[in-house]
N, C-alpha and C positions, 0 to 999 in steps of 0.2 A: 540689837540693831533692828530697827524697825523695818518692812517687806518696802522695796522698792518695785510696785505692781507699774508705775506710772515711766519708767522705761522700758517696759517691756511695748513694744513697736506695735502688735497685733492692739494692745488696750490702746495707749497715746492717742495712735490711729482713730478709736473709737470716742475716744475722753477728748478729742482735740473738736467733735461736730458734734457736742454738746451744746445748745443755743445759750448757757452762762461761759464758755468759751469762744463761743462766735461775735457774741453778741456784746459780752461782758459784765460789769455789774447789772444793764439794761435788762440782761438775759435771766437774772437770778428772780425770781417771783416774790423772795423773802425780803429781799435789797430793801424796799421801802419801811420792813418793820425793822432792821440791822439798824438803817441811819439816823431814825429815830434814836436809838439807845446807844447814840455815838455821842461824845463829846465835841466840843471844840476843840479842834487839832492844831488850831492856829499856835506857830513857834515850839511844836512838841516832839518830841524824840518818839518816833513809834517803832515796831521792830513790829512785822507781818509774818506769822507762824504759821509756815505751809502756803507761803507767796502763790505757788501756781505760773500761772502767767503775767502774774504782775498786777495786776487790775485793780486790786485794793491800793498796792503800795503807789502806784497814780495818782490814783484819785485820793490817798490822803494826801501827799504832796500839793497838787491842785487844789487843796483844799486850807492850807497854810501851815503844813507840817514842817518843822526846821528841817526834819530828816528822817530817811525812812530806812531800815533793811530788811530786804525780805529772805527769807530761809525756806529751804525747799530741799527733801532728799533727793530728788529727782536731777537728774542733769540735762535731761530733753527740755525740763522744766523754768529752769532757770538760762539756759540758751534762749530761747524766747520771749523770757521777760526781759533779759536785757536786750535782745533784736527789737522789741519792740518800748524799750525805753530811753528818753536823750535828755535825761534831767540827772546833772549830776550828785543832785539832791538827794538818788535813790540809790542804794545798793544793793547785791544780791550775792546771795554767798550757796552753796551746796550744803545742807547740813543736816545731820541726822537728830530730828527731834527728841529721841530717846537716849541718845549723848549729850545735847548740848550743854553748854556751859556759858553761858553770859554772865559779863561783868557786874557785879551791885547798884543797883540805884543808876545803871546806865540809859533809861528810857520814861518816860511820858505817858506811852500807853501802849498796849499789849491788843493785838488783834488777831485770831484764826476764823478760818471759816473750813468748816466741811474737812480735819484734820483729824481733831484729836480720838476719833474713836479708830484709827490707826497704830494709837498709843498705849503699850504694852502695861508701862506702869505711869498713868494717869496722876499720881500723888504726885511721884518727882517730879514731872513734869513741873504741874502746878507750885511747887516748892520754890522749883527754878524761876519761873515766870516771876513769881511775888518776887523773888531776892533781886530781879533784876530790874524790877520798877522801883523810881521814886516814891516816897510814900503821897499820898492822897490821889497816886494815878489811879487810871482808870482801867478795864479786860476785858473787851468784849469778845465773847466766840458763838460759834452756828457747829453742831455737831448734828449730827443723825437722831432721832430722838430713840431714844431707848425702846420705846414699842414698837418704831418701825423697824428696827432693828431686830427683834426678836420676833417681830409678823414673821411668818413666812411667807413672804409676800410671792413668790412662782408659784405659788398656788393659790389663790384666791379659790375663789366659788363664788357665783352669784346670787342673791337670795330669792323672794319671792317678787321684789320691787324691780327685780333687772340689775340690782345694784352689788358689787363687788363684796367681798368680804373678805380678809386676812383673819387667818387666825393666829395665837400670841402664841409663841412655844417656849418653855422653859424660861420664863422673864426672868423668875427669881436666881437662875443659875448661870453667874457673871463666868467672864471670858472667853476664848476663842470660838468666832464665829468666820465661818468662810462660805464665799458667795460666787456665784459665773457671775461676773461684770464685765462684761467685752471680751473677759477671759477668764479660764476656768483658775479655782482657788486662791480667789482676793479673800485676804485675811486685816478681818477687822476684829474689835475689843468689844464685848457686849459690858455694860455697866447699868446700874439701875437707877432708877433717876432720884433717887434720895442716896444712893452713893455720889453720884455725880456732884451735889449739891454741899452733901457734907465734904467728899474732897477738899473742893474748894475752901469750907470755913476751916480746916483741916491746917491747910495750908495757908491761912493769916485773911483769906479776904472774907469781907461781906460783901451780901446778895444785896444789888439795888434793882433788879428786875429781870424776870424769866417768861419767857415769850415759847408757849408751844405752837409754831407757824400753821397757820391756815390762809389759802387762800381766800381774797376779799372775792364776793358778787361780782366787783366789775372786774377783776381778774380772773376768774370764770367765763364770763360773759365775751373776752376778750380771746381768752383759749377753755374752751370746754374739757378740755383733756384734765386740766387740774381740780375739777370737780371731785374728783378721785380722793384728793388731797385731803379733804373734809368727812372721810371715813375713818381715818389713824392719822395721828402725828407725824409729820415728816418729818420735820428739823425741829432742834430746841435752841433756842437762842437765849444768853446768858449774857446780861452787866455783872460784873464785881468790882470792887473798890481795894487797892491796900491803903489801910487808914491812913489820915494823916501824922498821927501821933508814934505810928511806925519807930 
């Protein structure tokens, strides 16, 4: 059963005045590389893996989706996406990603953001996902990228430029990694990013494009604070396909 860290009241609290939960997709700095490597959603069954507050499953709705559901183990989590949604287009269910079960060939296209390194066993997962898309859909997800996950990033140093440094610990040595995020012993899954990749082809998809996030200049320029970003990988962002010939 995967760590439900996101009902515990002390985090929420903190995870809730995050400027990608204030603000929304507008808040995420990745969003504009994500929409890029989106499809046309228009009349497509999507299912939103690790919903949140909802924000993606909106805005594929709004965007011509037949229908959306979003899943969340969270229950604070899923109260707020429905408080905050009136399209009965969307639905939202409580569900533990490390359980799940969806039906075959039930969905369109397959989206997470910022979940799956939450996820104990990464294969099944991905096994699951394939069996429950139609073939030739489409998967996009946004994880943590594997260096910054293994930076240890509460200790930087700065160098001779004034400039931060992380250093990498143990990359090559996958799994349990835990962190203080708003609150002490958030436990997350360390994997390495040629596991992550072959996972995937593992599990029936090919790669149509992988994005290691960097903030742009004028997103810089706009908050200086993400400069930073451009020192290690933050997020890794992932298209996959299940063929058509599935």
């Amino acid at each position: 059963m995967a760590q439900n860290i996101y009902d515990n009241p002390e985090f929420f609290a903190g995870y809730s005045q995050l400027p990608r939960q204030v603000h929304g997709l507008a808040g995420a700095p990745e969003w504009p590389a994500i929409r890029a490597m989106l499809p046309d959603l228009t009349g497509k069954r999507v299912v939103d893996l690790g919903c949140g507050f909802g924000w993606f499953s909106r805005w594929a709705r709004e965007h011509g989706a037949r229908s959306v559901l979003g899943l969340d183990v969270s229950e604070k989590m899923i109260a707020r996406a429905i408080a905050d949604t009136s399209d009965s287009g969307v639905a939202y269910r409580i569900a533990d990603l490390e359980l799940l079960d969806l039906p075959p060939a039930a969905f369109d296209f397959a989206f997470s953001a910022l979940t799956f390194h939450y996820i104990a066993d990464f294969g099944h997962l991905l096994r699951m996902v394939h069996r429950s898309l139609a073939p030739g859909s489409q998967f996009v997800f946004t994880i943590e990228h594997p260096i910054y996950m293994a930076a240890a990033h509460p200790r930087w140093w700065t160098d001779e430029d004034g400039r931060k440094t992380w250093p990498v610990n143990r990359y090559a040595i996958e799994g349990e990694r835990r962190t203080n995020w708003f609150t002490d012993g958030v436990l997350k899954y360390h994997r390495t990013l040629a596991t992550t990749l072959n996972s995937l082809i593992a599990a029936g998809f090919s790669i149509r494009h992988v994005e290691e996030f960097a903030p742009t200049a004028e997103q810089i320029h706009e908050n200086p604070g993400l400069a930073e970003e451009c020192e290690r990988p933050m997020m890794l962002l992932i298209s996959a396909e299940r063929s058509a010939s599935d």
